[in-house]
C-alpha positions as CSV (number, residue, x, y, z in Angstrom):
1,X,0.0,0.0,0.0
2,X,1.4,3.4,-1.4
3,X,0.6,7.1,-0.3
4,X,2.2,10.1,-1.3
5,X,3.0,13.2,0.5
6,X,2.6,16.3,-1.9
7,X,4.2,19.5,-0.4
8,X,5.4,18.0,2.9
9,X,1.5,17.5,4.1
10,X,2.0,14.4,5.8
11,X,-1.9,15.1,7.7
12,X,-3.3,14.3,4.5
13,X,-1.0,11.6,3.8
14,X,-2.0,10.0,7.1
15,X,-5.5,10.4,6.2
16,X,-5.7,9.5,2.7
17,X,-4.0,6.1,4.3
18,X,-5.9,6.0,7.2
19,X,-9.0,5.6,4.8
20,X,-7.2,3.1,1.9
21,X,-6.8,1.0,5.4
22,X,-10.4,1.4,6.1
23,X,-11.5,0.1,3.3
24,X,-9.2,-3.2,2.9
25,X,-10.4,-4.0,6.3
26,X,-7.2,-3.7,8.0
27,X,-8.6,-2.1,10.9
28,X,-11.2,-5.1,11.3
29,X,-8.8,-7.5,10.7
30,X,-6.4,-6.2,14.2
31,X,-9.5,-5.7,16.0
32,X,-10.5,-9.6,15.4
33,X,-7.0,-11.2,15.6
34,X,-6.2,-9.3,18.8
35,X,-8.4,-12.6,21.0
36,X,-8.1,-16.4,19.5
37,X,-11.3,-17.5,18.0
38,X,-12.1,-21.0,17.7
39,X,-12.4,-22.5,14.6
40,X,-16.1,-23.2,15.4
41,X,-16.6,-19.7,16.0
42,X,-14.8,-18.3,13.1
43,X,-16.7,-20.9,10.6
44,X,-20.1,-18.9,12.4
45,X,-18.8,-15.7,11.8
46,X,-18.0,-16.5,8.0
47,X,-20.9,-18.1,7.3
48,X,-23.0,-15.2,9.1
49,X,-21.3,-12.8,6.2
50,X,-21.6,-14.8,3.7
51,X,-25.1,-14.5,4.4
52,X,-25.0,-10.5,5.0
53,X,-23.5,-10.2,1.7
54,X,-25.8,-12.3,-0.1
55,X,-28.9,-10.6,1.5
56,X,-27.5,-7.2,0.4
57,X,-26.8,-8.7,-2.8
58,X,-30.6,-9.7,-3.7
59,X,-31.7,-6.8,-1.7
60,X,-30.0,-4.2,-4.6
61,X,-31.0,-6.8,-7.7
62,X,-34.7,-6.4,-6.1
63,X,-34.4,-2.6,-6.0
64,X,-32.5,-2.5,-9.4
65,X,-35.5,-4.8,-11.0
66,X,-37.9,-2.9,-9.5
67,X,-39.7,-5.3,-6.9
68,X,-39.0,-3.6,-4.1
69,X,-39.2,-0.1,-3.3
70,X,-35.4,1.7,-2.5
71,X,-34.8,2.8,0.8
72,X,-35.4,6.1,1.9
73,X,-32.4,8.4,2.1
74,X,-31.5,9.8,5.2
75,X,-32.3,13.7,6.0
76,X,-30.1,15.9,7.5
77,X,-31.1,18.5,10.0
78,X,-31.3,21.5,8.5
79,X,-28.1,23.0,10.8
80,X,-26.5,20.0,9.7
81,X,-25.9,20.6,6.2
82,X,-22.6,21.0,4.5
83,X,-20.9,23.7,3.3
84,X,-21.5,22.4,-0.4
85,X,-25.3,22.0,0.7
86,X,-25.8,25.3,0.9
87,X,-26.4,27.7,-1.8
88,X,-24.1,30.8,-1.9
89,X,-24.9,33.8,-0.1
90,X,-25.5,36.8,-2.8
91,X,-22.7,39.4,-3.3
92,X,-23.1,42.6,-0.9
């Protein structure tokens, strides 16, 4: 895994690979290794995604083919906004 620092900003070095980590699951991966699991246990785990990812799977095939209805999307207060949420305040 590769990040470059441009113009000695190593903050947003550390956070562009603070979020390529995220998303390989590295963080996960310490978390679960730091205790032993039993094989037992880690076969129930696995199988328990598998069947998370197989759920969300169909789920977005459903929505996609029109079956089901898509979820609602979530929202936001309206103090809560972001910057790029709001419009632009005239010129004075």
């Amino acid at each position: 895994m590769q990040v470059f620092v441009r113009d000695n900003n190593v903050d947003q070095a550390l956070r562009v690979l603070k979020k390529k980590m995220q998303r390989d699951g590295v963080f996960r991966e310490m978390k679960r290794r730091r205790f032993y699991e039993k094989p037992s246990e880690r076969a129930n785990r696995e199988k328990g995604e598998a069947v998370r990812r197989a759920r969300k799977l169909a789920r977005k095939k459903a929505v996609r083919e029109g079956l089901i209805a898509a979820p609602k999307k979530k929202v936001l207060a309206p103090g809560r906004a972001g910057a790029a949420a709001r419009p632009p305040r005239p010129a004075a």
